[in-house]
ZAMARGU-4260 file (C-alpha; in steps of 0.2 Angstrom, whole numbers, plus 5000, padded with zeros to 4 digits):
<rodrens>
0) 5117/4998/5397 | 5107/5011/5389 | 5114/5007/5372 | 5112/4988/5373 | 5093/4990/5378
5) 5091/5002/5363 | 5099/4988/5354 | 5088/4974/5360 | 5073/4984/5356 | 5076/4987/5339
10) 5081/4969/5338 | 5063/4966/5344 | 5055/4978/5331 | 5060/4971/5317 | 5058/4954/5322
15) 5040/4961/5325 | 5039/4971/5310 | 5025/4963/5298 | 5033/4949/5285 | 5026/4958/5268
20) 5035/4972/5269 | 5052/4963/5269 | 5048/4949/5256 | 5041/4948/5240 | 5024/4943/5237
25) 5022/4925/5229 | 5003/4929/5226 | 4990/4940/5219 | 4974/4945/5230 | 4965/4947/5212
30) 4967/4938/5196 | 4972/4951/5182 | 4974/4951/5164 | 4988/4961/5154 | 4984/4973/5142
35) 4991/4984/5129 | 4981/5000/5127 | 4985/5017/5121 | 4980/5032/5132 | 4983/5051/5127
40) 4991/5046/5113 | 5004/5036/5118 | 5004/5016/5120 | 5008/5008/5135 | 5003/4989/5146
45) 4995/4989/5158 | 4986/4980/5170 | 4967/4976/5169 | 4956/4970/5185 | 4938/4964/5186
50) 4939/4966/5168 | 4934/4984/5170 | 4949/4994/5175 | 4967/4995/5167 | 4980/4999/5177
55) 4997/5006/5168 | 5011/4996/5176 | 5026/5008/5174 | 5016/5022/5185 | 5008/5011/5197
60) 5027/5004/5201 | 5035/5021/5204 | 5021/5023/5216 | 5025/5004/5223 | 5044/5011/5225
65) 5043/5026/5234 | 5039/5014/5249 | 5059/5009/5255 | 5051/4990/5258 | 5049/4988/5239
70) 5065/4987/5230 | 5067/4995/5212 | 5062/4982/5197 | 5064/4986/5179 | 5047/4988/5173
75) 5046/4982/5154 | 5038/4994/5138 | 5033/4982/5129 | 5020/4964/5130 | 5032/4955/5121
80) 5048/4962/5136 | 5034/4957/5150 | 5031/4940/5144 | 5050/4936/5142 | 5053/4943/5161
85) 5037/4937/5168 | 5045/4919/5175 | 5058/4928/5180 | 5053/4940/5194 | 5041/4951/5187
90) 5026/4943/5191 | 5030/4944/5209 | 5029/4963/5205 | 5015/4964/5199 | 5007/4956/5212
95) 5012/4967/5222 | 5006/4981/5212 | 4990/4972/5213 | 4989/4970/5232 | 4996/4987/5235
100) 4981/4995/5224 | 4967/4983/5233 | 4974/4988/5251 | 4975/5005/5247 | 4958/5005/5239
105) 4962/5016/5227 | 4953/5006/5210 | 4938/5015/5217 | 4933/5027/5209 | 4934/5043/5220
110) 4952/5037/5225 | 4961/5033/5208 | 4975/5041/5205 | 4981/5046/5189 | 4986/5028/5181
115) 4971/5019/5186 | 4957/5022/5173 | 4942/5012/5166 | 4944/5000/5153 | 4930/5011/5143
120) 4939/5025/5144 | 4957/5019/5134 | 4960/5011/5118 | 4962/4993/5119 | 4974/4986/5105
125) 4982/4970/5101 | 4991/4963/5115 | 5006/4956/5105 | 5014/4969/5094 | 5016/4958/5088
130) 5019/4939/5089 | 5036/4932/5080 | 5025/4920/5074 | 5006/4912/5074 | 5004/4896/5074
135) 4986/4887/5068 | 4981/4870/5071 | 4968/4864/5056 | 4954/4854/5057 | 4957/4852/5075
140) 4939/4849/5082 | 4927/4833/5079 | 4913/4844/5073 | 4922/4856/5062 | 4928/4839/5052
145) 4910/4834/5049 | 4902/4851/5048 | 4883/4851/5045 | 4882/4832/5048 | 4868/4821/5056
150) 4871/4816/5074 | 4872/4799/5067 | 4888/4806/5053 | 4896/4815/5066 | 4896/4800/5078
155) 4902/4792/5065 | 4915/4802/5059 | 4922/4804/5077 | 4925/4787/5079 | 4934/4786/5064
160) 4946/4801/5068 | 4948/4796/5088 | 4954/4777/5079 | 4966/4786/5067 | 4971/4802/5074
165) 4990/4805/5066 | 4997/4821/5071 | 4991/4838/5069 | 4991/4848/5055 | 4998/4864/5057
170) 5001/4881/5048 | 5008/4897/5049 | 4995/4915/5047 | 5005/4933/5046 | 5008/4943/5061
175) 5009/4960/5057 | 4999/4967/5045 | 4985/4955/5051 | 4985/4956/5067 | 4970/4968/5075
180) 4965/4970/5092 | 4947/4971/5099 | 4935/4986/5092 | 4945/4985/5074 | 4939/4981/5058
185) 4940/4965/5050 | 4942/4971/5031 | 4936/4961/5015 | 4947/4963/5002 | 4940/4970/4987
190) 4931/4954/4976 | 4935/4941/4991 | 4918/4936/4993 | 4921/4920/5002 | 4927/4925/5018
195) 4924/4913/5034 | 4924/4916/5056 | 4933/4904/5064 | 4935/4906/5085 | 4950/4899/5093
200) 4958/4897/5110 | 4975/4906/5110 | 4990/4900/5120 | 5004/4911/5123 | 5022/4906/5125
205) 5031/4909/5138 | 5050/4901/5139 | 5060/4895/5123 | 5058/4877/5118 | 5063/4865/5107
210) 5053/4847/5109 | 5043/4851/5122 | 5036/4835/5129 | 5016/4837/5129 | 5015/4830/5148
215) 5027/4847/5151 | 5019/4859/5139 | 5011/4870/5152 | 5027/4874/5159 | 5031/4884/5143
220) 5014/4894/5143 | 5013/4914/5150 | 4992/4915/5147 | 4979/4913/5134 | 4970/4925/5124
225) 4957/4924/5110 | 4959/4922/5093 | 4951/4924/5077 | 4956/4913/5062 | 4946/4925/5050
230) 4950/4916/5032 | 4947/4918/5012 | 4937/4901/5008 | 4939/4909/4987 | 4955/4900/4984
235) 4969/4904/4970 | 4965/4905/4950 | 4970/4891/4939 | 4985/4891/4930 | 5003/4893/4934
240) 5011/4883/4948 | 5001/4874/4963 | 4987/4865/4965 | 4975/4863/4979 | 4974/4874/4995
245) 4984/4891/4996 | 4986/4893/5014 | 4995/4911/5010 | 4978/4917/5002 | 4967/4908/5012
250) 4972/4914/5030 | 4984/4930/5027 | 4976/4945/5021 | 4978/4960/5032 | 4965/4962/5048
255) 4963/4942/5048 | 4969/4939/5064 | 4961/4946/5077 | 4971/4944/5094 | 4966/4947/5114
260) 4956/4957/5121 | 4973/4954/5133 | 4981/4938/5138 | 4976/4930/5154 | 4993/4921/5163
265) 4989/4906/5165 | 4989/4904/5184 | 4972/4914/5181 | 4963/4903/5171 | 4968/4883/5175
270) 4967/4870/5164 | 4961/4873/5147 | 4957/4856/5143 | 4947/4856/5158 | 4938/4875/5156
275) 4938/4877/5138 | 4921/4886/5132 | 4924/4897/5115 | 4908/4905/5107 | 4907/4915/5091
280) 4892/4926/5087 | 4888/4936/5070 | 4875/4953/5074 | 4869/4941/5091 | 4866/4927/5081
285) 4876/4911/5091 | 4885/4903/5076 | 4899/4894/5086 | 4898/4885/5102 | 4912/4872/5110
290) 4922/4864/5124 | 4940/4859/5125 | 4931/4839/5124 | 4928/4842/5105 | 4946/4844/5103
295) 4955/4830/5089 | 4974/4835/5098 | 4976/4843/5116 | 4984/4861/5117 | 4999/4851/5122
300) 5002/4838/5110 | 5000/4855/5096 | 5012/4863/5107 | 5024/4848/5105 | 5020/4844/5087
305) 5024/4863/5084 | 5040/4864/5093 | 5048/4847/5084 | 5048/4857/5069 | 5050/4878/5074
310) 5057/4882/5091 | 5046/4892/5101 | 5049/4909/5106 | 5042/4919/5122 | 5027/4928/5113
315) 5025/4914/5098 | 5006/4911/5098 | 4997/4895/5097 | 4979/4891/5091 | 4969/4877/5094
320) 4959/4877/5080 | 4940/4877/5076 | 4925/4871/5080 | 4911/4868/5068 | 4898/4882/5064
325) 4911/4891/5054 | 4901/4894/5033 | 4902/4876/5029 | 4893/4872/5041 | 4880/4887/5043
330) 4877/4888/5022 | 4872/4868/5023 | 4861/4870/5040 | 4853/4888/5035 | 4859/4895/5049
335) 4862/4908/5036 | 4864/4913/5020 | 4881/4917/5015 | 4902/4922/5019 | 4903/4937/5032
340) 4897/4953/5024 | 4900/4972/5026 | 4891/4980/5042 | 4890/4963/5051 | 4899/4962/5069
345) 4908/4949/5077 | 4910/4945/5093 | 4922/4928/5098 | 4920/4925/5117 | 4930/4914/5128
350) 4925/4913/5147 | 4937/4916/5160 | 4944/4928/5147 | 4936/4941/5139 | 4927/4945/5121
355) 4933/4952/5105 | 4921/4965/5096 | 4923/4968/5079 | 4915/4976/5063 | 4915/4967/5046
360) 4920/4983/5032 | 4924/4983/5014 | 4941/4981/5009 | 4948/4996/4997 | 4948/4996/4982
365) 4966/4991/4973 | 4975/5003/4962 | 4971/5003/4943 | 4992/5002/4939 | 4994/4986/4944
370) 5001/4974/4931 | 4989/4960/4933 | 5001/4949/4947 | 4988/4954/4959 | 4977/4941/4968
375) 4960/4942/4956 | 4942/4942/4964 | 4935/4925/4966 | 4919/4928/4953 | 4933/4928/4940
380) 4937/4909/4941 | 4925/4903/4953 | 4905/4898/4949 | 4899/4908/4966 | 4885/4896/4965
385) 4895/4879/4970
</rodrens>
């Protein structure tokens, strides 16, 4: 009798026992971004709550697993490893992470252990390192198309796109090399005076796919992050082969694409085409301001246009496009009076996600033994007055 009582009662105990710590949690008690940061030297992702503090995962989860209710999950190393496995268990992790770290209260200050820190206090870098490849809608915004216009001509101009609206135009800007995170330099190469700011919404990939239908583009998207098309308006010399635009010149010098300040996942943020709101200052001065409405194509008709042609990769990033305000626009208005200069800062903004932060620096100067191949400053082929 004594051993079926005992038996009963741990029956009854574990029926009892609370439900979280037997299965895993489907949500997170706090919305968090992902970050890629570098602390005492050596680069890690973590975590970042209340935009404040950054939390490096792979600790915080050896911390999770010494409790026998949390099973052991392969943590990744890496932004691109935690994108690929995010759908497929991890995320449940790290919300448990999260709500482990809030009941515990150990993000206060006097609490924290060892892997919870300050943003302020680590080295924020690209989130991406880096992307397999950026994808950049062009001319994807009714006021960048009639920058500087009239009310009247941009009305006008909008009607005519909205009645005529093709497909978007799309191109492809250098990952590594150009890639920078927030608190980097943008650097003007040497004799490219022309240099332009363009802010943009940033969609991460999330799952392979090959003609994603627009009505299911969501489903393929991790987060969002912004972006920085920063890009050389000087154009190629005359002479030799090709005519018209160079998009290789015009959009992928090094530092010219400025990614994060992390990705929000996109169960964090909503509906972009609801929430959009990107802004771009230069040293204060509001240059760029818009909402998803201004938008020629949706995020998801680019995301299906760019996957009829390339497949799209977990990581793979996709920009939106700009909105006007970029130096066409602000040389016609007087809004001022040139390209971006040395000792000016950025700062590209998306609510709901964060800011990036960056200083505008001279480029160095190239070597006098090269053969003349190089790309030649713009005041050698260009009247800087037109």
């Amino acid at each position: 009798m004594r051993v079926a009582f005992a038996t009963l009662i741990g029956v009854i105990v574990v029926a009892l026992a609370p439900t979280h710590l037997y299965a895993q949690a489907m949500e997170s008690v706090e919305p968090f971004h992902v970050a890629t940061f570098e602390v005492d030297g050596e680069q890690k992702v973590g975590l970042v709550l209340r935009d404040q503090i950054v939390v490096e995962i792979d600790a915080a989860n050896e911390n999770l697993q010494q409790d026998p209710a949390f099973p052991t999950v392969p943590i990744p190393g890496t932004m691109l490893e935690l994108i690929g496995q995010y759908e497929y268990g991890l995320k449940y992790r790290l919300y448990e992470i999260v709500n482990h770290l809030v009941a515990d209260g150990t993000l206060e200050g006097g609490n924290r252990p060892s892997y919870v820190d300050d943003v302020a206090n680590v080295d924020i870098q690209a989130p991406i390192q880096y992307p397999g490849k950026i994808l950049n809608a062009a001319g994807n915004f009714y006021t960048h198309i009639c920058e500087g216009c009239t009310e009247a001509e941009l009305a006008a101009s909008t009607r005519e796109r909205q009645e005529n609206r093709g497909v978007p135009y799309m191109f492809l800007k250098s990952s590594r090399g150009a890639v920078i995170g927030t608190g980097e330099n943008i650097e003007l190469p040497e004799g490219r005076d022309r240099t332009d700011w363009e802010v943009e919404f940033a969609t991460v990939i999330g799952r392979t796919g090959k003609y994603v239908p627009a009505s299911e583009a969501q489903d393929y998207v991790f987060g969002y992050m912004v972006s920085i098309d920063v890009s050389d308006r000087g154009g190629r010399p005359p002479g030799g082969f090709g005519s018209g635009s160079d998009w290789f010149v015009g959009k992928g010098h090094d530092t010219f694409a400025p990614q994060g300040p992390w990705i929000t996942p996109k169960e964090f943020y909503g509906d972009p085409m609801e929430r959009l709101h990107q802004t771009l200052t230069i040293d204060g001065q509001m240059i760029q301001e818009a909402q998803a409405g201004d938008m020629i194509h949706s995020i998801w008709e680019i995301i299906e246009y760019a996957s009829s042609v390339n497949t799209l990769y977990p990581g793979d990033v996709v920009n939106s496009g700009t909105s006007g305000g970029t130096s066409m626009g602000a040389l016609e208005t007087g809004e001022r009076a040139g390209y971006l200069e040395p000792g000016e800062r950025i700062e590209a903004t998306i609510e709901g996600i964060g800011t990036l932060v960056h200083e505008v620096v001279a480029g160095e100067m190239p070597p006098d033994n090269l053969s003349g191949a190089q790309l030649p400053p713009v005041s050698s082929y260009q009247d800087v007055d037109n």
